[in-house]
C-alpha positions, 0 to 999 in steps of 0.5 A: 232572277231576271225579275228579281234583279231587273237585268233586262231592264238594266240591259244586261245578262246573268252571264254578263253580271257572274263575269262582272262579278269576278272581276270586282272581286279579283280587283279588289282580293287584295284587302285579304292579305292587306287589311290584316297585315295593317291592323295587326300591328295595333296587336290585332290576330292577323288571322282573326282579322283575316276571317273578319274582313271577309265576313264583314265584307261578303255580310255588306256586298251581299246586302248592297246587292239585295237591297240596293240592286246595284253593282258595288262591293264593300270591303274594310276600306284602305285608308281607314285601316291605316286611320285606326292603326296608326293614329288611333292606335299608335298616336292617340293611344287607344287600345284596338278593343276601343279602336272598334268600338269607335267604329261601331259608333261610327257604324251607328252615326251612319245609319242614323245620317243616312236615314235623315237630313243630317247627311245631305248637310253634312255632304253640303257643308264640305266644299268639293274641292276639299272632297277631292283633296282628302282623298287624294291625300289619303292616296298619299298616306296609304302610299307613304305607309307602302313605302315605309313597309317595303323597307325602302326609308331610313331615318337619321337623327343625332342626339341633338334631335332626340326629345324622349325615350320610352316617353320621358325627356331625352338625357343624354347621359343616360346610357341604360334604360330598364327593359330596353328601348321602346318608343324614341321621340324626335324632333323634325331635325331627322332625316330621311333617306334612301336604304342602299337595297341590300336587304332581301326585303327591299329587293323583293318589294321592289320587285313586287312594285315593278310586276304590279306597275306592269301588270296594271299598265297592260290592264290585268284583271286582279293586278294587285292580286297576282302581284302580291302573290307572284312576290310572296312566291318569289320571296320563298327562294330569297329567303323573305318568305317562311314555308313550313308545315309547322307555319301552315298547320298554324294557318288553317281556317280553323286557327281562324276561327279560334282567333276570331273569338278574341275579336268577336265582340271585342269593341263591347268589352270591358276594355273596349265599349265599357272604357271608352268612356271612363276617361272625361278628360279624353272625351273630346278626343273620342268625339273628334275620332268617330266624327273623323271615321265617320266623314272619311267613311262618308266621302269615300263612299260617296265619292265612289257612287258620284265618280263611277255612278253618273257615267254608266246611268247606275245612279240616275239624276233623280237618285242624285236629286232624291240624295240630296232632298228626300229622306229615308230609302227614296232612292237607290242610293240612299240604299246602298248608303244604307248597306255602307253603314250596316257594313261597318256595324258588322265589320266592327263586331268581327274585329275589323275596321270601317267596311266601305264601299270600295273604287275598284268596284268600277272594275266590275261595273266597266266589264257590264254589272250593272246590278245587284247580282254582280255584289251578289257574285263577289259575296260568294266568293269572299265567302270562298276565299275563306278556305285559303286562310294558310296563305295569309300566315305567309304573305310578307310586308314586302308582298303587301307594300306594293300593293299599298303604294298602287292603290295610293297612286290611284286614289291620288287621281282626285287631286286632278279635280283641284284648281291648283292655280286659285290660292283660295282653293289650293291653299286648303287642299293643300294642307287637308292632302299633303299633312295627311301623309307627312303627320302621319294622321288622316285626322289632321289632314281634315282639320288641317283642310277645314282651318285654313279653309275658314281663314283663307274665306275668312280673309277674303271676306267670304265668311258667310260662304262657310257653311255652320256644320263646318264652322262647328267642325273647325271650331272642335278640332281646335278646341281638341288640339288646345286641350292636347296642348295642355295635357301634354304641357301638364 
């Protein structure tokens, strides 16, 4: 193992890297109970979900460790699960089935960038201050979708606001609508507002916020964890939490995999694979959706292995160096990019969204792991957590929101790398971060970023500072936003 591993050439111990290990997985166990509750909103079985994130996360953890040799675990990545859900799902319109056969293309662009030059292009054409920014808004939507889970938000909007109803134009005189409302459309006249706390839900969540925000403040290894937890076994009393026989037998890690073969394959089906491609006038649209999966996945990975690789030697210069200028597996971390990409092919097949190597991975790596036997740990364990498949039947959106809203204010810490007192970088950042969250879209943050981009150096006469891969990527979001223009005026 010492050989395999090269421990003592990375000054560590089995001991050392078993502990490391634990900590990684319990920093990050969250994602059981989270990603399921997120992705089966798009109609998604939550337990099929359930049993596929941690196959796709143990399958991916466990090829970073043997074949990258370094500390990090992968996992279906926040963000990119809300990406899928809320814009693919709900705003685009797709169907999950093709949702997941978006996220194997996208599984499929990663391994053929990571083999190639174009990845290193790509990294190259986006400036680093729009890494920062994305980033960070993401950590602002995850949080924006926590808050609204918790119960916490109201909206008002009188009939002077309404655009449609069940995707037809509002009329006012209109009092019945066959089978009920299902969809109401507003105008930006609605308002938000703070709920007055009388419903159980909002208390609990509450509560689950307050315990987390103190448990990591004192630095508890698997915060998160207990915090969802301690609020699902507080919200039994209160009512919030269903604990029956009846709903535990449901729960069993065999329902799981009875569930699981309704995703298992999904993204190739005939309502997945064979359909995303049916429709030409939606064509753009799918293009611009894996291009969007595929740079989040990209950045979020890459901003992992920069921001916990340069400070403990994990990365060395040369990997860095190697990254940038070689080609094919030259380094460590054209590995582990490798293992990123192979992950999200897996995740897709099992029925979840992009795998990415996940931040609290720097848990394990500040308690020593320093190599691939710390992944190889939190694989085994994944694997473990697969027999407490009753739990996630029970674990409410109040228990999971708290959870959402921390791990949005941890990724908000990117913007600190922003000079916010230069307009020509803070005007970018700021629409790339901030429309993320208030569109409610990962996807227009992006473009939002990259526009305005190209105007402000544009205006100042710096055009040639943008790089071609972003000129192209501005021009096709805008030539995306102008065919929605007109299928939806048409």
């Amino acid at each position: 193992m010492d050989q395999f591993f090269k421990l003592k050439e990375h000054g560590t111990s089995v001991s050392t890297e078993i502990l490391a290990g634990f900590t990684t997985f319990f920093a990050m166990a969250y994602i059981i109970f989270v990603n399921p509750s997120i992705l089966a909103l798009s109609g998604m079985p939550s337990q099929a979900v359930f049993l596929a994130t941690i196959i796709a996360s143990a399958i991916s953890t466990l090829v970073m460790g043997l074949f990258a040799n370094v500390p990090y675990a992968l996992a279906p990545g926040m963000g990119l699960n809300a990406f899928f859900t809320f814009t693919v799902v709900f705003q685009l319109g797709f169907s999950w089935q093709q949702a997941l056969a978006m996220v194997f293309l996208c599984g499929v662009v990663n391994v053929l960038i990571t083999v190639t030059k174009v990845r290193k292009m790509i990294i190259k054409s986006i400036p680093e201050s729009l890494q920062h920014a994305i980033s960070g808004g993401i950590g602002i939507f995850i949080a924006y979708i926590g808050i609204k889970n918790a119960g916490w938000l109201e909206f008002t909007s009188d009939a002077g606001t309404i655009l449609s109803i069940n995707g037809a134009p509002y009329d006012a005189a209109q009092s019945a609508y066959d089978g009920g409302i299902g969809t109401v459309i507003t105008s930006g006249g609605i308002v938000p507002a703070l709920v007055n706390f009388t419903q159980p839900a909002s208390l609990l969540a509450l509560f689950g916020v307050i315990l987390t925000i103190i448990l990591m403040i004192k630095n508890v290894r698997g915060a998160i964890m207990i915090g969802i937890i301690a609020t699902t076994l507080v919200g039994i009393p209160m009512g919030v939490v269903q604990v029956s026989p009846e709903i535990l037998a449901a729960n069993t890690l065999g329902s799981a995999i009875d569930e699981l073969g309704v995703t298992f394959g999904a993204a190739f089906g005939s309502e997945g694979l064979l359909s995303l491609f049916t429709d030409t006038s939606r064509l753009p649209l799918v293009l611009m959706t894996i291009f969007a999966f595929s740079l989040s996945d990209t950045f979020d990975t890459i901003g992992t292995f920069m921001g916990t690789g340069r400070r403990t030697g994990i990365f060395s210069a040369e990997d860095e160096k190697a990254l940038e200028e070689g080609k094919g597996f030259n380094s460590k971390m054209d590995k582990a990019l490798f293992a990123d990409s192979i992950g999200t092919i897996f995740g897709a097949i099992f029925g979840t969204s992009n795998t990415t190597t996940f931040v609290e991975s720097a848990a394990g790596i500040g308690s020593g792991g320093r190599t691939g036997l710390t992944a190889v740990v939190v694989a085994i364990l994944f694997v473990v957590s697969a027999f407490f498949a009753p739990l996630i039947g029970v674990v409410p959106a109040a228990a999971t929101a708290p959870s959402l809203i921390i791990v949005g204010v941890l990724m908000m810490g990117s913007f600190k790398d922003i000079n916010w007192t230069d307009l020509e970088e803070a005007i970018p950042a700021f629409f790339a971060s901030v429309f993320m969250g208030l569109t409610y879209n990962i996807s227009t943050g992006i473009a939002a970023g990259f526009i305005f981009f190209v105007i402000v150096k544009v205006t100042l006469g710096k055009a040639k500072e943008i790089h071609p891969i972003l000129w192209g990527s501005t021009i096709l979001f805008l030539i995306n936003y102008i065919i929605m223009a007109f299928i939806q005026y048409f």
